[in-house]
C-alpha positions as CSV (number, residue, x, y, z in Angstrom):
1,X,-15.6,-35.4,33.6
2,X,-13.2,-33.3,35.1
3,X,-9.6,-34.4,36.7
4,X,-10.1,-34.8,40.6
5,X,-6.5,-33.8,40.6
6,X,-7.3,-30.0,39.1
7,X,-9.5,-29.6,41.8
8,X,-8.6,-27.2,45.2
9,X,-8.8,-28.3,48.2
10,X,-11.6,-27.3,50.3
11,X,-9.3,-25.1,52.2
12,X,-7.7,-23.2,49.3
13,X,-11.1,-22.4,47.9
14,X,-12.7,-20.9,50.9
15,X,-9.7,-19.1,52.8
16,X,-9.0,-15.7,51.9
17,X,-5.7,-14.0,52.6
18,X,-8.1,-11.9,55.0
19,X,-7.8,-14.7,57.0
20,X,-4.2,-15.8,57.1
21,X,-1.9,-14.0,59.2
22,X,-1.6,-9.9,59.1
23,X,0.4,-9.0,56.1
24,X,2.9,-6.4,55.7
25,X,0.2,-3.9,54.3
26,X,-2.4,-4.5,56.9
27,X,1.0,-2.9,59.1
28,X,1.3,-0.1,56.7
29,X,-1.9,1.3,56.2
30,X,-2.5,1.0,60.4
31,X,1.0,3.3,60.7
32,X,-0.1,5.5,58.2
33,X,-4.0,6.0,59.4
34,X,-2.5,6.9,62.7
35,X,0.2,9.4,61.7
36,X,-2.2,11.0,59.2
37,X,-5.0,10.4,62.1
38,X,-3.5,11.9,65.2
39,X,-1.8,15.0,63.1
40,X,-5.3,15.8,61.6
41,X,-6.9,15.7,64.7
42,X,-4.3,17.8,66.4
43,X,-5.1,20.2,64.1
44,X,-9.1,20.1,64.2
45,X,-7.9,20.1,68.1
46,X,-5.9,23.5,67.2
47,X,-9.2,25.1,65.7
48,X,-11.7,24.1,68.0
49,X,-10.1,24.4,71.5
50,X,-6.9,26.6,71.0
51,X,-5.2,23.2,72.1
52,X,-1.4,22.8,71.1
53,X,-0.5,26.3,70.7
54,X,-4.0,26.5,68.3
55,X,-5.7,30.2,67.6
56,X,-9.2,28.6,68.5
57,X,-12.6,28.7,67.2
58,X,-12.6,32.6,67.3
59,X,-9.1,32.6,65.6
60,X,-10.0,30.4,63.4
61,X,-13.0,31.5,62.3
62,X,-11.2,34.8,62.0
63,X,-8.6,33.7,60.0
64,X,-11.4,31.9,57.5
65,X,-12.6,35.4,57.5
66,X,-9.9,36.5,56.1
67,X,-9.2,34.2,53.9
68,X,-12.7,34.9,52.0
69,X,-14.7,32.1,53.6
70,X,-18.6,33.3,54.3
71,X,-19.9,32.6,58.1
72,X,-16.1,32.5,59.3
73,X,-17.3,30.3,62.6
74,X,-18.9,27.9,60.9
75,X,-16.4,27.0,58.3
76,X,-13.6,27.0,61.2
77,X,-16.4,24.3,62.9
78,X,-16.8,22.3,60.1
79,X,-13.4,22.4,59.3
80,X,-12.2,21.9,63.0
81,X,-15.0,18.7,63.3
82,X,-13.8,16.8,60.0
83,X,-10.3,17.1,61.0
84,X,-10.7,16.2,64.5
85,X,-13.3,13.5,64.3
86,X,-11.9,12.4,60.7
87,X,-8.7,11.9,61.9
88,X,-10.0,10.1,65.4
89,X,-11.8,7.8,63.0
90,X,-9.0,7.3,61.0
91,X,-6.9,6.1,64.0
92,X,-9.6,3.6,64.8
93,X,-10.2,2.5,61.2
94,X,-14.1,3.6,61.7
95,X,-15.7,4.4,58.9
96,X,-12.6,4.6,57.2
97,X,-13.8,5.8,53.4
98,X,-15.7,8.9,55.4
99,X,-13.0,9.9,57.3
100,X,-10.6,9.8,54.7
101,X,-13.0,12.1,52.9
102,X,-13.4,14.0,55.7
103,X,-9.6,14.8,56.1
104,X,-9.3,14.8,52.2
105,X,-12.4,17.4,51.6
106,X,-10.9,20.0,54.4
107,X,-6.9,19.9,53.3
108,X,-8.2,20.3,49.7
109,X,-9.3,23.5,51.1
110,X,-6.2,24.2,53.0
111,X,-4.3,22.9,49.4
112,X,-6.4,26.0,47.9
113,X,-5.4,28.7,50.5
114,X,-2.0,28.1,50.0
115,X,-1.4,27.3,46.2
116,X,0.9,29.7,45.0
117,X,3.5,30.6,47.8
118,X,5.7,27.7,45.9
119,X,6.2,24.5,47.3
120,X,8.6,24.6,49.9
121,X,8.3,25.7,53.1
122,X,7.4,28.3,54.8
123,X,4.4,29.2,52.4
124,X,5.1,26.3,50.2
125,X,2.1,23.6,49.5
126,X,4.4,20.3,50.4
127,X,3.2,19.2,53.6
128,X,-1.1,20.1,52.6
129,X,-0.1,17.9,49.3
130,X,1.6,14.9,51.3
131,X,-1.8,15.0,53.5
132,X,-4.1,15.1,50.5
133,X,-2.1,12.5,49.0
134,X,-2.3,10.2,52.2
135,X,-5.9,10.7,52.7
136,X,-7.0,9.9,49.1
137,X,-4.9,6.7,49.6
138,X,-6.3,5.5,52.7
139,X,-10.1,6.2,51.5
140,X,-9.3,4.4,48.3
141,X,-7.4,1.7,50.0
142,X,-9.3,1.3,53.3
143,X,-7.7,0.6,56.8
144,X,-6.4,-2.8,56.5
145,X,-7.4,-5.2,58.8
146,X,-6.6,-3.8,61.9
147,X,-9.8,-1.7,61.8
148,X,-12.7,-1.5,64.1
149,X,-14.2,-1.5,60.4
150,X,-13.5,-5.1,60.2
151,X,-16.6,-5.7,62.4
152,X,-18.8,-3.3,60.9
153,X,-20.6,-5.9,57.5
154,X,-20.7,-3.9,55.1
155,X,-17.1,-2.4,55.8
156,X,-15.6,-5.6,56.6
157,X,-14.1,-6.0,53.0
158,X,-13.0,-2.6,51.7
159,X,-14.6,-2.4,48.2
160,X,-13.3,-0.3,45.7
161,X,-16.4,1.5,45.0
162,X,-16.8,2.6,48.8
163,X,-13.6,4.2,48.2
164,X,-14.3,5.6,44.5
165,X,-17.4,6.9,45.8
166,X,-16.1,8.8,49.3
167,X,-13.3,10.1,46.9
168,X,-16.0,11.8,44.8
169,X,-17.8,12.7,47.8
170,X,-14.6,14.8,49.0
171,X,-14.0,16.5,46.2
172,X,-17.4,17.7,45.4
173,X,-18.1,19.3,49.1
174,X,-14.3,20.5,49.0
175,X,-15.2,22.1,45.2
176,X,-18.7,23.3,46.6
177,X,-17.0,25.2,49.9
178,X,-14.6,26.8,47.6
179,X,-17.2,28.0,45.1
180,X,-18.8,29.7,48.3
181,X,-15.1,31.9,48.6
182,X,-14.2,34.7,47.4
């Protein structure tokens, strides 16, 4: 027979820190899905309606041209929807592990274009590595629990392999896109 004082209380066995009060991380991750949110969805904003001093779709797609990208004005959609509606998501904390993919799969790309001008500014790879870092976190993390995720079940308790498996997901499109340049 076991000793009725190793037992938990009911309460310590059934709450969670998910539901104690908002911890320090749950702050983090909701300042850092909306800085890396609202700049990657400035910049989908840039490519798809010439917004914030952007080249818009035709620029874009012009400058995917040029950087050896087939079908120029699709790839500037594409790449102009994930960033937009990625990064949207991301503020929200919707879908969180597909928008970080989203985010992560396009500046993988951008991480490509650049490689090789150094890493410092002005054709350095610092800032696209900082966002490709940020987005693989949050996809592997999840939003934290101020997320509009929390009310979705089966993204209401960020599992690692949701995460594991959006990270592979990002890195395969991102690898396939780029086998498709030239």
């Amino acid at each position: 027979m076991s000793a009725p004082s190793a037992a938990l209380p009911d309460r310590a066995r059934t709450t969670t820190p998910e539901d104690g009060p908002l911890q320090g991380v749950d702050l983090g991750l909701l300042v850092l899905r909306i800085g890396l949110g609202l700049t990657m969805a400035a910049h989908g904003c840039q490519k798809l309606f010439g917004w914030f001093d952007g080249p818009g779709l035709d620029g874009t797609a012009q400058g995917f041209s040029a950087m050896g990208y087939p079908a120029g004005k699709t790839m500037a959609t594409i790449a102009g929807l994930a960033e937009t509606f990625g990064g949207l998501a991301l503020v929200l904390g919707l879908l969180t592990p597909l928008a970080g993919a989203a985010v992560l799969g396009t500046m993988l790309n951008a991480l490509n274009v650049k490689w090789g001008g150094g890493f410092f500014q002005p054709r350095g790879v610092e800032y696209e590595l900082f966002l490709v870092a940020a987005a693989a976190a949050v996809t592997l993390t999840g939003p934290g629990r101020i997320a509009v995720d929390r009310a979705l079940p089966v993204l209401r308790q960020q599992r690692p392999q949701h995460g594991l498996a959006a990270l592979v997901l990002a890195l395969v499109t991102a690898g396939l896109v780029l086998l498709l340049k030239d």
